[in-house]
C-alpha positions in Angstrom: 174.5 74.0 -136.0 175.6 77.9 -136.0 178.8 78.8 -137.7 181.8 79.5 -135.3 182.3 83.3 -134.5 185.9 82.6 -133.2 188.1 80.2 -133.1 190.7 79.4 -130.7 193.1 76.5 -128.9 195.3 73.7 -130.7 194.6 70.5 -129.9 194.7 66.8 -131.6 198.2 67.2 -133.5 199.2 63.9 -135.9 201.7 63.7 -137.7 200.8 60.8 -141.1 203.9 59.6 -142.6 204.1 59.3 -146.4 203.6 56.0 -147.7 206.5 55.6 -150.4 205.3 52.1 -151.2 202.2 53.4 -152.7 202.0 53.5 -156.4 200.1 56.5 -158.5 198.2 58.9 -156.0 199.7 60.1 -153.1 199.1 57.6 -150.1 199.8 58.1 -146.1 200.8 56.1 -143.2 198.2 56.1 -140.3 198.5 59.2 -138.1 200.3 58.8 -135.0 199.0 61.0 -132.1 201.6 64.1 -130.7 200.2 64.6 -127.2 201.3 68.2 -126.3 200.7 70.8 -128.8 201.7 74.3 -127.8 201.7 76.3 -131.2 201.5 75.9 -135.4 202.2 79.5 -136.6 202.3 78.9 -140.6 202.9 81.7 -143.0 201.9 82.0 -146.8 204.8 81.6 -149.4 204.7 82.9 -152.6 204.2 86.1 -154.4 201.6 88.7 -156.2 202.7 89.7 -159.6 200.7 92.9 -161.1 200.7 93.8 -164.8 199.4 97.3 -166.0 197.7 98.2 -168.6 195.0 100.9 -169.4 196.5 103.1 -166.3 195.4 100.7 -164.2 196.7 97.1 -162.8 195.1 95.5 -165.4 196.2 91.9 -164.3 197.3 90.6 -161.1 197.7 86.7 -160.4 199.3 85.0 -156.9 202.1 82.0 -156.2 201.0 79.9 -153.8 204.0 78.2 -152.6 202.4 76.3 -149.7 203.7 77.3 -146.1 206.3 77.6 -143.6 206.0 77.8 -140.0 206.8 76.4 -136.8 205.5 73.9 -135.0 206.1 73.7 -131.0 204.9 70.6 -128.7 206.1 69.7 -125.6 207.9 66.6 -126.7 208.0 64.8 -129.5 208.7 61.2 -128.8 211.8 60.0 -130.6 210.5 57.1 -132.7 208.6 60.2 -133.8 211.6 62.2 -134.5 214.0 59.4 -135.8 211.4 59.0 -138.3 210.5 61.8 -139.8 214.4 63.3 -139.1 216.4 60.5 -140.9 217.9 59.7 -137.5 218.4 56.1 -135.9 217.7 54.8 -132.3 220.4 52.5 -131.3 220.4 49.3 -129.7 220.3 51.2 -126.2 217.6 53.2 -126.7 219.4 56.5 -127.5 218.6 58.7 -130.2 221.3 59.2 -132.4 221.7 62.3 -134.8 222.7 61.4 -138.2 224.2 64.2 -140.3 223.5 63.3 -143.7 220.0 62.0 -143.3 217.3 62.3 -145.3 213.9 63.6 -144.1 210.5 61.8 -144.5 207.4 63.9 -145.8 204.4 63.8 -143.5 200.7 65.4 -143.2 200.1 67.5 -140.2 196.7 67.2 -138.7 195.4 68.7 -136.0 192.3 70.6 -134.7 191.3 74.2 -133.8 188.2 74.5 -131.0 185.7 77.2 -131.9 182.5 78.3 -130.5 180.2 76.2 -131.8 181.9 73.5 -133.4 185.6 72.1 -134.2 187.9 72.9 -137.3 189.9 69.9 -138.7 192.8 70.3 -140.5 195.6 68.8 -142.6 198.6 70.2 -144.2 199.6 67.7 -147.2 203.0 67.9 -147.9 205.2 68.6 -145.0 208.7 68.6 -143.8 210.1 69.7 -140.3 213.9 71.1 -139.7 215.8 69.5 -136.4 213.6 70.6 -133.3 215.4 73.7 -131.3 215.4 73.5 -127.5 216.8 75.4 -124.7 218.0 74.0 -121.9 218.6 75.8 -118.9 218.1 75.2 -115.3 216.1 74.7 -112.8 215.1 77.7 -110.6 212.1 78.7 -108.1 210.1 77.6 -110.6 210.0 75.0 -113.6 209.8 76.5 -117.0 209.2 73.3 -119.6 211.2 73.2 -122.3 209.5 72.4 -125.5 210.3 71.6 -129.0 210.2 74.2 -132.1 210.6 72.2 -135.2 210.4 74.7 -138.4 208.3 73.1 -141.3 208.3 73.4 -144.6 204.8 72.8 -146.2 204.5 72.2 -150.1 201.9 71.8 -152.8 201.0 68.3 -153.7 199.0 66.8 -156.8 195.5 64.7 -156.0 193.1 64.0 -158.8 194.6 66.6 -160.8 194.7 69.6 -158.4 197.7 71.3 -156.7 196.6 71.6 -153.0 198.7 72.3 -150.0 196.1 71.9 -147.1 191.8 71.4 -145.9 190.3 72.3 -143.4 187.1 70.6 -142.4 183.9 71.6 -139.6 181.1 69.4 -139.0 177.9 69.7 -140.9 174.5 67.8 -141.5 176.2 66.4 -144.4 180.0 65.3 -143.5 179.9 63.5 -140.6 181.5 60.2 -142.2 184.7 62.4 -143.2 184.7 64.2 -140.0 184.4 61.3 -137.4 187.1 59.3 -139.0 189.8 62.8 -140.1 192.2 61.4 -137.6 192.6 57.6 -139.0 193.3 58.1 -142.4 194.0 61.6 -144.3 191.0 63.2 -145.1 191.3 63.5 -149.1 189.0 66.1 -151.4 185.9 65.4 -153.0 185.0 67.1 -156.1 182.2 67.8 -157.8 179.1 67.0 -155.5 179.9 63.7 -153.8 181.2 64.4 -150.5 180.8 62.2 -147.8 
């Protein structure tokens, strides 16, 4: 199959819930389809340090410091939201906004269309801010009102390495990983055993 010239579209968002019961390696929750994905706009965090010597930059190394970004869907249902906010639904249904509560870490999966062939992908280590949304009327025509949750997107240790997210495209070789990215997180393979 021919490598993508573009790619384009968001599609297939999931949100994983860390698994806190799991001992040693890092462990997730089954992901839980977000019908409605609208944007992901993540942007690199860290920083470029440069050391001269012999006139010239003689050394420079980068921070990666994961990502942060925003994430906008259409709605995010609010077992979804109590969840991964620290909020509670109450006995009537509503969702209730708790002030001092804790956040839950979660992957963020999703896929990108290309020409030729799909790009799967999964951010690690993630945590989302309360959603913003306006609310306005309703005029000639209807304008739907979305969610914007900002994310905060860390490094995470597996087998050793600091990574913060893969990205994954079907080959001759990966099919196994690729048909099942969406029911358990996709984890790295090193050294010449992929799957």
């Amino acid at each position: 199959m021919p490598d993508n010239k573009v790619t384009f579209g968001l599609e297939k968002v999931h949100i994983a819930f860390a698994d806190l019961t799991a001992q040693g390696q890092p462990a997730w929750k089954p992901p839980i389809p977000i019908p409605g994905a609208v944007r992901w706009t993540p942007e690199a965090q860290g920083e470029t340090s440069t050391f001269y010597a012999d006139n010239t930059a003689y050394f420079v190394v980068s921070s990666n410091n994961g990502y942060t970004g925003e994430l906008e869907m259409t709605l995010v249902p609010d077992a979804v939201l109590a969840e991964m906010l620290g909020w509670e639904i109450d006995d009537n249904g509503a969702l209730i906004e708790i002030s001092d509560a804790i956040p839950k870490k979660f992957a963020l999966l999703g896929q990108i269309q290309g020409d030729q062939k799909n790009r799967r992908f999964v951010y690690y280590d993630c945590q989302a801010n309360r959603p913003a949304k306006e609310r306005k009327t309703k005029g000639e025509s209807i304008e739907v009102a979305t969610d914007v949750m900002n994310l905060v997107v860390s490094p995470i240790e597996i087998d050793g390495k600091k990574i913060v997210k893969g990205d994954l495209e079907l080959s001759d070789t990966n099919a196994t990983a690729y048909n099942s990215f969406f029911t358990t997180i996709y984890k790295p393979v090193f050294g010449g055993g992929g799957a």
